[in-house]
N, C-alpha and C positions, 0 to 999 in steps of 0.2 A: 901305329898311327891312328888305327879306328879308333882303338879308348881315349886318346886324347882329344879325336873332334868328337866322342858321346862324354865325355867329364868338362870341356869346354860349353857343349849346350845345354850342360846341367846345370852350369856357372850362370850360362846365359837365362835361364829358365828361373833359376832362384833371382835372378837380380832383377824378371823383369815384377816375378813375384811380389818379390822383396817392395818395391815401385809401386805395385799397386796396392799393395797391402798401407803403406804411408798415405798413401791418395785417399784411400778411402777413411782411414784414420783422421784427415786432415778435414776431409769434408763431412763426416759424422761431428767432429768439435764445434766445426764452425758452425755448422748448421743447429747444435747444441744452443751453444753463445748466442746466436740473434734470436734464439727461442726465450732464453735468458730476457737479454736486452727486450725485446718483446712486452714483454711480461713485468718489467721493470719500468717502462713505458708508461704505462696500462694505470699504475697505481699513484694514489691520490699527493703520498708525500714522496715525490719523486727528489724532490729537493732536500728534504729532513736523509734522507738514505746516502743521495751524492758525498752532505756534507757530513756525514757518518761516516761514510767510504774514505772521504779526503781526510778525515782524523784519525782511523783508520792506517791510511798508510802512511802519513806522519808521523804516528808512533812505530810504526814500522819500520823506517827507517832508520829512526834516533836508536831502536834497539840495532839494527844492521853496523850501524855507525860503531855505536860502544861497545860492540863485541868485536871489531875487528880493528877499530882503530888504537891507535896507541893513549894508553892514559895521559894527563898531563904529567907532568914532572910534581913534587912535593913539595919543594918552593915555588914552584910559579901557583901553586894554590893560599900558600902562605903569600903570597908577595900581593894577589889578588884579595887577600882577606885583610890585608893590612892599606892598601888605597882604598876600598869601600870603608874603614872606618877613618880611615884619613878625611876622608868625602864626608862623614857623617859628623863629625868633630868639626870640620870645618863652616858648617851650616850653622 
């Protein structure tokens, strides 16, 4: 009975551990990022950087996108290449 309530507050001991160790993890990040953010602030093309960013993870995505989504099919590429020149004849 004693080894099970000393390996139970050893459980308890690691998990509150465990809890502050993420805590403090959590609040070195953050406090990391608005040091970032900060500093990002501060500088002159604050807007040239945003729209960097934003292009950035646009093409971030379209890569996310193509590498996990399924290809089109081989005729619906044909079937597509064949109304743009249909569109293009008929102008």
């Amino acid at each position: 009975m004693a080894q099970e309530s000393e390996r139970r507050e050893g459980l308890d001991e690691q998990a509150v551990l465990l809890a502050a160790g993420l805590a403090d993890l959590a609040v070195s990040t953050v406090g990391s990022a608005l040091g970032t953010v900060r500093g990002l602030l501060r500088r002159a093309d604050t807007a040239e950087l945003a729209a960097e960013a934003g292009h950035d993870l646009l093409a971030r995505g379209r890569l996310v996108l193509d590498r996990y989504a399924l290809p089109p099919a081989h005729l619906e590429i044909l079937a597509g290449h064949a109304r743009t020149r249909r569109a293009a004849d008929e102008r």
